[in-house]
N, C-alpha and C positions, 0 to 999 in steps of 0.2 A: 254882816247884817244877819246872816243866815247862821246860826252853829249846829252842827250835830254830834251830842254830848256822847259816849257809850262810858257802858259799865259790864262788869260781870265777869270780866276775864280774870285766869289763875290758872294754878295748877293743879290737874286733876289724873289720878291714878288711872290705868287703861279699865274699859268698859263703864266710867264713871260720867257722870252728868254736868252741863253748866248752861245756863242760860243767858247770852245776853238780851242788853238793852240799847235801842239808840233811842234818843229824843230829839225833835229838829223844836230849834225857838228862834224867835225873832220877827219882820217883818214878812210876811206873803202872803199870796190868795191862796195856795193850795198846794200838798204836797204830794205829785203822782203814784209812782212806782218808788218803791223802798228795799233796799236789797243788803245783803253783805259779801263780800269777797274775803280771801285770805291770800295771803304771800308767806308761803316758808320760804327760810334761807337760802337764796341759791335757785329760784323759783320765782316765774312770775305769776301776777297775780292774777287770780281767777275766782270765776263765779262763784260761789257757794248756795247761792238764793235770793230769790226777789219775789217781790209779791206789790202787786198792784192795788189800788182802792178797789174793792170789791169785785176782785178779779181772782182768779184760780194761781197758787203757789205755782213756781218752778224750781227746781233744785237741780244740782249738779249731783250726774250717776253716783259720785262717791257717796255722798251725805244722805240719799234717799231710802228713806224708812228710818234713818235714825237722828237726822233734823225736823225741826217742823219750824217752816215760819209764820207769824203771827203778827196784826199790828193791829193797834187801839188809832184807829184814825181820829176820836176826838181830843186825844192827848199827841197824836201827829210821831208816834212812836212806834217801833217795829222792836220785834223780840226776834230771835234765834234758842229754840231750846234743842239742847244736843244733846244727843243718849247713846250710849254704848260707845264713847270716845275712843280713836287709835290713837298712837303715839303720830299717824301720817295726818292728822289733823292737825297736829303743830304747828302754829302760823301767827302772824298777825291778822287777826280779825279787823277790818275797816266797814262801817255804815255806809251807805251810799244811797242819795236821796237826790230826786226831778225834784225840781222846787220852780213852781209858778210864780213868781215875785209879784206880776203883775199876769193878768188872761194872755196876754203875750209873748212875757217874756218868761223864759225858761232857762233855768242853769241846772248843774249837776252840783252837788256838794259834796265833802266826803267829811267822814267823822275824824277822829284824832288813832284809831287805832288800838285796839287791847289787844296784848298777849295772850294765849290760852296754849297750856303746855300740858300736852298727856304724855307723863311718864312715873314710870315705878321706881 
């Protein structure tokens, strides 16, 4: 009922730039907190950022000062723009959205997952 689309992952040479995107569609009243995580090989998965409806960013020590996340609450979409990429960035990037179905009921969703590979 619920999808969270992304896009914008690749491969990008170190100190290089990419921004994703997630979009959540479908049926609900409201979509809380919006964040993304990453999983490199051999590694689990962890924070990278979230950000609330008109709430203050939090980011994980690695990525701060050189993430920034952003979301368009009327399109129900969260960005990630990355700057000055490492190769230890290497992961699978996943969306992850609170979604109010109903003033009640709440679920967590997750997106499909994009690649983003920094290497020369």
């Amino acid at each position: 009922q619920v999808q969270l689309v992304e896009s914008g992952g690749g491969l990008v040479q170190p100190g290089g730039s990419l921004t994703l995107s997630c979009a959540a569609s479908g049926s609900f009243y409201n979509v809380n907190i919006m964040g993304w995580y990453r999983q490199a090989p051999g590694k689990q998965r962890e924070l990278v950022a979230r950000l609330s409806s008109g709430g203050s960013p939090n980011y994980a020590d690695s990525v701060k000062g050189r993430f920034t996340i952003s979301r368009d609450n009327a399109k129900n979409t969260v960005y990630l723009q990355m700057n000055n990429l490492r190769p230890e960035d290497t992961a699978v990037y996943y969306c992850n959205a609170d979604v109010a179905l109903t003033w009640y009921n709440n679920r967590a969703y997750w997106g499909q997952g994009t690649q983003v590979t920094v290497s020369s």
